[in-house]
C-alpha angles and dihedrals in degrees: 000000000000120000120248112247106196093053096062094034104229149098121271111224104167135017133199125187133174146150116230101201122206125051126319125235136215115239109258135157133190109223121218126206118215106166114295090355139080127208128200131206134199106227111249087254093062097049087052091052089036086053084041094050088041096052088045101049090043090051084055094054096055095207104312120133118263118280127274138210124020123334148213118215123192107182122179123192120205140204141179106235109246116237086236100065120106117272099205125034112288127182085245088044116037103161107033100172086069141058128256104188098103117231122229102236092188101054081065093043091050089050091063106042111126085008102065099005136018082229135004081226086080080071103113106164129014135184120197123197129170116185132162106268130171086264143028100260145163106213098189121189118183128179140181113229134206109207107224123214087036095107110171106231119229091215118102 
């Protein structure tokens, strides 16, 4: 799952890769409403994938203190296909070899802020992929990025 250098034309310094195993979850949050204010609330099943994302990144980092500069993400949802699902091309049904259910990216990114990262706004560049797989699964590839041809001039 390694990201393609010369595509993004930088350096690569620091790399952190890890599999978060069980079903993924969309981001959603109930609101609240308390008199001018709004409060919103992360549902008891995204707290549970958000505590599941965070042990596992923070495994990954094996102690080390959370990434800095701009970054690179390459996130891949899967799946195990249903037996249900159609075998041959249909109108309702036009790919039938990927997943249509759409991942919530943010939910992951949220996870690993100040683990991984100080903000998921570090974030630079990010490929999303979601595929069938033997498992529901969460592959997760971060890395941090020099930009190259930014020299900082010495002239005032």
């Amino acid at each position: 799952m390694a990201i393609d250098t010369a595509e993004t034309a930088a350096v690569i310094q620091q790399a952190v890769e890890f599999i978060v195993p069980g079903t993924w979850v969309p981001e959603r949050k109930r609101s609240y409403n308390r008199g001018k204010f709004t409060t919103r609330v992360d549902l008891p099943d995204r707290v549970e994938f958000k505590a599941k994302v965070a042990l596992f990144a923070s495994e990954a980092m094996r102690g080390r203190g959370p990434l800095e500069g701009p970054l690179v993400m390459a996130i891949t949802f899967r799946r195990p296909k249903p037996p249900s699902w159609p075998k041959r091309a249909t109108r309702a049904y036009p790919w039938p070899d990927w997943p249509y259910k759409k991942p919530e990216v943010k939910i992951s990114e949220d996870a690993m802020n100040k683990i991984v990262y100080l903000d998921d706004a570090q974030i630079v560049s990010r490929q999303e992929n979601k595929e069938f797989g033997d498992r529901w699964e969460v592959a997760v590839s971060i890395q941090t990025i020099e930009c190259k041809g930014k020299e900082e001039s010495d002239d005032v």
